[in-house]
C-alpha positions in Angstrom: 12.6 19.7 4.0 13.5 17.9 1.0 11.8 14.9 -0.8 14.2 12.6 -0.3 13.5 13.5 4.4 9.9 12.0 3.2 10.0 8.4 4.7 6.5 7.6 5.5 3.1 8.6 4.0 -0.1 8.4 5.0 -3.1 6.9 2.4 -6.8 7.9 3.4 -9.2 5.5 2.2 -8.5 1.5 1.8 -10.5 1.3 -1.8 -9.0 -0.1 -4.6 -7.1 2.9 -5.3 -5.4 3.6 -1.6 -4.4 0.1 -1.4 -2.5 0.1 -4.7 -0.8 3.0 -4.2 0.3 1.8 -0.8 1.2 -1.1 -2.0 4.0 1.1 -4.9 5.2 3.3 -1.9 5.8 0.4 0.5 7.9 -1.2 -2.4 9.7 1.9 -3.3 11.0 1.8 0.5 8.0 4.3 2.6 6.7 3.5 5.3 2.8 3.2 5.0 -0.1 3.6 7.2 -3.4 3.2 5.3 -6.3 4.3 7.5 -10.3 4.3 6.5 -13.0 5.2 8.7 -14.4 1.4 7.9 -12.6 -1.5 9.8 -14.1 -3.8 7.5 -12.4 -1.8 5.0 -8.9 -2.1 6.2 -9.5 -5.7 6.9 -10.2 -6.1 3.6 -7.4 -4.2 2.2 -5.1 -6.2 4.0 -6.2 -9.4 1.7 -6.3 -7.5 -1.2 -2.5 -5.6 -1.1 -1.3 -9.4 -0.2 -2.9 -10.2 -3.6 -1.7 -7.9 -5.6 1.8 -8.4 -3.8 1.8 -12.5 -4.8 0.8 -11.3 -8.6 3.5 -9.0 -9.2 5.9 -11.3 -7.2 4.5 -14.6 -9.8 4.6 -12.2 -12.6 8.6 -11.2 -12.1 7.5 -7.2 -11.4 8.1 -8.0 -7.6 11.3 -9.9 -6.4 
């Protein structure tokens, strides 16, 4: 297996952290699953990776 056969990736924990680096991997073209062992966690990682998405989209870093 070579780097470029990696297509999707797997983040553990939906912190601050997990959902930024989720959010770079699904831009660079990987599939992500982010998975915590907190639903209220992922719930609110989905709001949060929407906000960072509109900031870097606003600011010109996302198109």
């Amino acid at each position: 297996m070579e780097i470029e056969d990696i297509r999707r990736v797997l983040i553990v924990g939906a912190g601050a952290m997990g959902c930024q680096i989720g959010l770079q991997c699904a831009v660079h073209g990987y599939d992500v699953i982010l998975y915590d062992i907190a639903p209220d966690k992922l719930q609110a990682a989905t709001t949060q990776i929407k906000s960072y998405a509109n900031g870097f989209s606003s600011s010109g870093l996302l198109t």
